[in-house]
N, C-alpha and C positions, 0 to 999 in steps of 0.2 A: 398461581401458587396453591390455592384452594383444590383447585382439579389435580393437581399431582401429587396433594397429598391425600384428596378421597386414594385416590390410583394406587398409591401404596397402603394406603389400611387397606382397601378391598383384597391388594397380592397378600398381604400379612393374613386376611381373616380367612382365605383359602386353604385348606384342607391338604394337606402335602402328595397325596393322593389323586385330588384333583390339580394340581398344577403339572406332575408329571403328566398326566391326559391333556389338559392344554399346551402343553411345548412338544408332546407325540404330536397333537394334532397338527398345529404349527408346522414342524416339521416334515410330516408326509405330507400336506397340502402343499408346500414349498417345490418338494419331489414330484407329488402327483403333477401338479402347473408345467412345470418341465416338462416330464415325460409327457402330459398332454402338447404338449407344443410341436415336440418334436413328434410327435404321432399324427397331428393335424398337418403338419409341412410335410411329412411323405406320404400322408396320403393324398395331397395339392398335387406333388411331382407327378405321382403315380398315374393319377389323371391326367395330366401334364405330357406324362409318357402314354397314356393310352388315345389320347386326342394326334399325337403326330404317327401312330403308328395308324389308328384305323383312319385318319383323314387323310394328311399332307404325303405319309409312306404310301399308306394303300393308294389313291390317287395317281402317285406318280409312275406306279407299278399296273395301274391299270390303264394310265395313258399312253403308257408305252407300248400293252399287247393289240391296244386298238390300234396307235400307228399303224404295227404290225399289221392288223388285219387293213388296215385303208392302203397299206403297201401291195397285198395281195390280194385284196378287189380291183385295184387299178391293173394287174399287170395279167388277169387273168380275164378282166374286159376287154384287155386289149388282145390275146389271144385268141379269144373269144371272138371276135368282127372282125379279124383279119383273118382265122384259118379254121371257122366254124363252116358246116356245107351250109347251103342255100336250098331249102327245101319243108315243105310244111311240116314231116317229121323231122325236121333234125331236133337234138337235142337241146334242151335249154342250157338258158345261161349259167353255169359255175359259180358266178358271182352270187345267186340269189340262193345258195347255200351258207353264205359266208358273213349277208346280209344281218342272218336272224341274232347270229354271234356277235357282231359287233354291236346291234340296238340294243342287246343282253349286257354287254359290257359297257354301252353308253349309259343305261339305267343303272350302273350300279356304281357309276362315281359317286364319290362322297364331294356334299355340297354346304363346307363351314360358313358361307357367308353368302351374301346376295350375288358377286360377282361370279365367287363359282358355279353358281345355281343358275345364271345368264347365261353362262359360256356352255353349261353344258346341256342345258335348253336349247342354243344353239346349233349345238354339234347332233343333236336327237332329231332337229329340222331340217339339219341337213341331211343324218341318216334318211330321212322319210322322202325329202327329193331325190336323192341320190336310185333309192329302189324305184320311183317311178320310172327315173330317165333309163336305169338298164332295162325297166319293164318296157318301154318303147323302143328301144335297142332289139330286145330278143321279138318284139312284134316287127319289125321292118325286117329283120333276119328272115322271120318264118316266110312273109314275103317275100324272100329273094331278091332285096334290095340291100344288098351291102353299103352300099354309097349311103343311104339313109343313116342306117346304123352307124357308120362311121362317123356323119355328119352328127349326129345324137350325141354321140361318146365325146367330139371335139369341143364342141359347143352346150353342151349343157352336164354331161356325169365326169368329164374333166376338170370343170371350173368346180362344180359341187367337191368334190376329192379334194380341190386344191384348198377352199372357203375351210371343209374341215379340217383338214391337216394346219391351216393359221388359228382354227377355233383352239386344235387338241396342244398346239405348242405354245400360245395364248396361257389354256390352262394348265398347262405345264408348268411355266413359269409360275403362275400366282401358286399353286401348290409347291414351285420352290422358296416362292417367297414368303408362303405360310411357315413352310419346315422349317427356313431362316429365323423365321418372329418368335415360332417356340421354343426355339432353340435355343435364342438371345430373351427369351423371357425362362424360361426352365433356371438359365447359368443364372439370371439377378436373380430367381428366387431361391437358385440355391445360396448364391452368395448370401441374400439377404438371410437365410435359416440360419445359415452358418454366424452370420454376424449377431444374429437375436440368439442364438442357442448362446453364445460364447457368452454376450450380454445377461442373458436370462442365467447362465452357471455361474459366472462370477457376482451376480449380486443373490443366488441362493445361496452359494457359499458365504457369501458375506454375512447373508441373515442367517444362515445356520453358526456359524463362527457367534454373530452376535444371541444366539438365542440359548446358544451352549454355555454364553460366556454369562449371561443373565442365571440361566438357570444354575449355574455351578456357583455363583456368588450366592443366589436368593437359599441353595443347599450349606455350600462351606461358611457363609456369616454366621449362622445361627450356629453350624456344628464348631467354631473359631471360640464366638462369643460362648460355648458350654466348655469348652477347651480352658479357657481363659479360667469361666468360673471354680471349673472343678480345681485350679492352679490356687485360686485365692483360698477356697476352703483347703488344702490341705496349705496354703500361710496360716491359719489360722482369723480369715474372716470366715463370718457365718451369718453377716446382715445380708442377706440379698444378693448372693457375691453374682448371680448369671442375670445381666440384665439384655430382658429379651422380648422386645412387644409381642413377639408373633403368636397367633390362636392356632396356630395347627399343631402337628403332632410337635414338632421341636419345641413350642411354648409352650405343651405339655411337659414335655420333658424336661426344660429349666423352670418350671414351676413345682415338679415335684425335689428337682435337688434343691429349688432354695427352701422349700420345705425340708429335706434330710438336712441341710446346712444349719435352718433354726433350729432343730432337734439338737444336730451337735455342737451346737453354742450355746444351747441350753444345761446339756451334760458339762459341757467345760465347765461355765459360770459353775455351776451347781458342784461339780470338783474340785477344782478352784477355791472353792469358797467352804467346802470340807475340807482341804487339808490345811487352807491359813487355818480355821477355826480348832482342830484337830493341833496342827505343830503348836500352835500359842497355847492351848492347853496342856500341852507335855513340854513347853516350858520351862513354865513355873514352879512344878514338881521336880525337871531334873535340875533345875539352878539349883533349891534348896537340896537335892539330892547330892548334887557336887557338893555344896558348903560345909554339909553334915561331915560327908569325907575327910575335905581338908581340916576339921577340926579333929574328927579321929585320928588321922595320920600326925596331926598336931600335939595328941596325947592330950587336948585340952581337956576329955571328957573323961581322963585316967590312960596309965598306963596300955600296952598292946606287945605282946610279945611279938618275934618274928615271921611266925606263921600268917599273925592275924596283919602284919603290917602289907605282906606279901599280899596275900589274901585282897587286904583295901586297897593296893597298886594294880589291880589288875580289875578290880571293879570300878578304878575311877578311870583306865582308861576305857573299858567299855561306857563310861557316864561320857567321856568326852567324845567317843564314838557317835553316841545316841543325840549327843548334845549336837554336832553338826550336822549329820541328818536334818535335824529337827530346823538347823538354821537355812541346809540348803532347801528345804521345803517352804521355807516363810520366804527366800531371796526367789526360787522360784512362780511362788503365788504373786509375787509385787510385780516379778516381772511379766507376766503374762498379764497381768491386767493394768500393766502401765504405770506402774507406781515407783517403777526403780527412779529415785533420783539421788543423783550424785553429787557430794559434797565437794565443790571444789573450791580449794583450797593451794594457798603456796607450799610447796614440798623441795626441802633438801636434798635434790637426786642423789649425791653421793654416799653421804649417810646413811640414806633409805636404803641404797644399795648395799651398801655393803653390812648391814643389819642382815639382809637376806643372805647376801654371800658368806655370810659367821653360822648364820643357824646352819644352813645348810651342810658348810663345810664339815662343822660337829656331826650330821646327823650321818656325812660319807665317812665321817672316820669311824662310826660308830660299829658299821654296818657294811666295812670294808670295800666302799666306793671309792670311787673318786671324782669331787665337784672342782668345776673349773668355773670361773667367774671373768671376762672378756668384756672390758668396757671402753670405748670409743673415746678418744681424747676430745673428742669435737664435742660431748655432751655438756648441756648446758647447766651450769651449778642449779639453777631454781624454775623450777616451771610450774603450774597451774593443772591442778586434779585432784581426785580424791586418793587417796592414799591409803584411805583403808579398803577401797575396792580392788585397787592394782595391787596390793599386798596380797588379796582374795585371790585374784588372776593368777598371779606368781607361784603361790602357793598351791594349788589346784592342780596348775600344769608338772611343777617339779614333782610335788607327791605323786603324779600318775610316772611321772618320767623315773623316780626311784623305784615307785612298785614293781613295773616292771622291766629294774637293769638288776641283776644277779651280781654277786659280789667278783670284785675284780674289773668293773666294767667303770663308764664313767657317763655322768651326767652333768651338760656344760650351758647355762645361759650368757648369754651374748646381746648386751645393749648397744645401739648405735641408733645416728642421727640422720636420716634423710628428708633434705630438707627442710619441710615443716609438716613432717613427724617423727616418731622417736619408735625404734625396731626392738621387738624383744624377741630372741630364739632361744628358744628348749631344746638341746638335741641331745639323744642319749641314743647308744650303742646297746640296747638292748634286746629284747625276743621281736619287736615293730609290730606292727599291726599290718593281717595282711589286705591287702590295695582296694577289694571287694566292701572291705569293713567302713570305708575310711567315710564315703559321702552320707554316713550312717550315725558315725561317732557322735554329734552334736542335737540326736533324738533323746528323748524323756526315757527314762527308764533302759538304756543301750546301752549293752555290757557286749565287750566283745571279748574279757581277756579267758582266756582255763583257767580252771580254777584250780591247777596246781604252782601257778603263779601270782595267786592273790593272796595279800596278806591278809589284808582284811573284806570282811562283804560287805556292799555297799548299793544302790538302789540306782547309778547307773544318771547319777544327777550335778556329777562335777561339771563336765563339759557341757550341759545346756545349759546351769548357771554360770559359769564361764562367758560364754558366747553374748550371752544375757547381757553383762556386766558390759563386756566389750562394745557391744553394740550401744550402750547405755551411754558409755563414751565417747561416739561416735568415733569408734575404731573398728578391723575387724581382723579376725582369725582363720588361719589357715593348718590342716595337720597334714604331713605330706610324710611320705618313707622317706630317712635318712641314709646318707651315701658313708661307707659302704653298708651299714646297717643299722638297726633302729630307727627310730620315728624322731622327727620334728618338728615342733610346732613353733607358729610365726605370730605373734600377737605385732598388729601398729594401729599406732592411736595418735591423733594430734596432737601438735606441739604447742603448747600456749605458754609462752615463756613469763615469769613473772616479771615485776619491773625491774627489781633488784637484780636478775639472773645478767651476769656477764657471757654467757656462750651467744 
């Protein structure tokens, strides 16, 4: 356990540079081995092939022109004593022309072994009898003693002919029984090359398959695990998100993002913690700023003619303006540092609802809409929540779903129960959002609409504290194009019924 985990800090403290050089190297060593193999077995044959051609080939090609020549030393000795004159010039023997040729070709067998080198010792002894006895042939000749020579030729250069022609077919044979043996060793070492090559390729393949498959993990883990990390930083962690032991250049490189990562969760915290500090200090000025109002508008503080009244209606809607801002920056601060907690509580579904479905309807008739309210008979009278978050939710959604439907158009929520959760849909026939925009909508500060369709400006912070809220209830949200136009959005959240609730 010790030794494989030195083995893996050592591959981690290696240099990423240097591990590509060991798996090259690995790998043409794998190649080079091969290729030496099969370079060392043909050059085996090749010798293989040149031992039967200059021994057991040549041999059998030289035994044969000797025959040849002991064919016609025999039949021109015999010519020779039977129709040679008798007399001290006649001419010599023919045979001892033919002589030199064949001890020339007797010396130049090739001799792979002791027995070839016997037999053809042999046949070189006999060459050297054989030239004597026609030497005493052609001396009884010059004599004029035919019968001698004859007697010579029968009895001693016949038998000699006959001795080497059993030496020369003798070693004939063993030279074909050499060509046999390398020829039956040649085919097993080729078969054998063939079998070790096939052997030797499938388990280089094997190791290279495995060296490839090593080195592409020991590559894509680290490039997976920076994958991963770069995913949590933009979730918004910033501790550490790339965890990565390795010392080479990749543990350089997740060492420097979790360094950018503590930087921008340093900026966050430090944002974060300007704008709660910031929204709570604009406050407490616009509370008392609004209360001022409603006592002017009250006349509490004296008479206001109708200019001045006009005048205060349009300053306290920009105070209410500023005043939610101010809220959605404090419900965003809680929520990003975890502090959303939700009051849950038993809630009157029906009541609740239709509080909402009255304001609302007021505010389509106002403003020449039209709201439609669709509720599920299957809802349950009393469930478990908070009630002034899902009022938040509600609100959020519709006001975006009126901002933008143009007069004449209609905006319709639709409550229903599946299962054990409870559905709310937004869908409004309005300008939509186009499909590009949409995986977009639930960023800090993301405005997608023109602004010839905005009533009011706003900083692009409904739908992240929306989402916020949602997720705080362990629900979630979805905004999708509606059929045949406008957008819809899908809030579902758990159903926790209270005890009292009959559905």
């Amino acid at each position: 356990m010790n030794t494989h985990s030195q083995a893996l800090g050592s591959a981690r403290g290696l240099r990423l540079r240097t591990k590509i050089l060991l798996f090259s190297a690995l790998l043409l060593g794998i190649i080079l081995s091969s290729n030496l193999y099969a370079i060392t077995s043909l050059y085996a044959l090749h010798k293989i092939f040149l031992e039967i051609k200059n021994q057991s080939v040549s041999g059998l090609l030289l035994i044969s022109q000797v025959e040849n020549r002991a064919g016609v030393i025999l039949a021109e000795d015999k010519r020779y004593i039977l129709f040679a004159p008798l007399s001290p010039a006649a001419p010599s023997s023919p045979v001892l022309t033919e002589l030199p040729i064949l001890k020339a070709l007797l010396q130049t067998l090739p001799r792979p072994d002791a027995r070839t080198n016997f037999l053809a010792h042999g046949a070189e002894t006999a060459e050297g009898a054989i030239e004597i006895s026609i030497a005493r042939e052609e001396s009884a000749m010059a004599k004029g003693n035919r019968t001698l020579a004859i007697a010579i030729s029968r009895g001693s250069t016949d038998p000699l002919l006959i001795h080497m022609a059993s030496l020369l077919r003798t070693l004939k044979e063993a030279y074909q029984k050499a060509l046999e043996q390398r020829i039956a060793e040649t085919t097993a070492r080729e078969e054998q090359m063939t079998t070790v090559s096939i052997e030797m390729t499938a388990i280089g393949s094997l190791l290279v398959l495995l060296l490839l498959f090593s080195f592409s993990r020991m590559v894509l883990t680290p490039i997976m695990a920076l994958i991963e990390g770069t995913r949590r930083i933009s979730n918004g962690s910033f501790h550490n998100p790339v965890l990565l032991p390795n010392t080479d250049e990749m543990g350089d490189l997740a060492r420097a993002l979790n360094d950018m990562a503590h930087q921008l969760g340093e900026l966050s915290r430090k944002k974060s913690e300007f704008v709660t500090i910031a929204s709570h200090e604009l406050r407490t000025p616009l509370t008392s700023i609004r209360g001022f109002i409603a006592m002017l508008k009250r006349q509490s503080l004296g008479p206001l003619n109708e200019e001045q009244q006009k005048s205060l209606s349009v300053v306290g809607e920009e105070i209410d303006h500023l005043v939610t801002l101010v809220n959605q920056l404090l419900d965003l601060g809680r929520i990003e540092a975890g502090q959303m907690r939700p009051e849950i509580r038993p809630l009157d579904l029906a009541p609740f609802l239709d509080r909402i479905g009255e304001r609302y309807r007021l505010t389509a008739h106002g403003s020449g809409r039209h709201f439609e309210l669709v509720l599920d008979p299957e809802l349950p009278e009393t469930i478990k929540t908070d009630a002034h978050r899902l009022a938040q939710i509600l609100d959020n959604l519709l006001g975006n779903a009126f901002k933008f439907t143009q007069e004449g158009e209609t905006v319709a929520l639709s409550v229903s129960r599946e299962f054990a959760h409870i559905r709310f849909d937004i869908a409004d026939t309005g300008i939509g959002i186009p499909p590009e925009n949409i995986p977009f909508l639930f960023d800090k500060f993301y405005q997608v609409a023109p602004f010839d369709y905005r009533t009011k400006e706003g900083l692009g912070l409904g739908l992240a504290v929306t989402k916020g809220i949602v997720m705080a209830l362990g629900g979630s949200i979805e905004i999708r194009k509606n059929t045949p136009k406008g957008t819809c959005a899908s809030v579902i959240l758990p159903l926790e019924l209270a005890e009292d609730s009959r559905g």
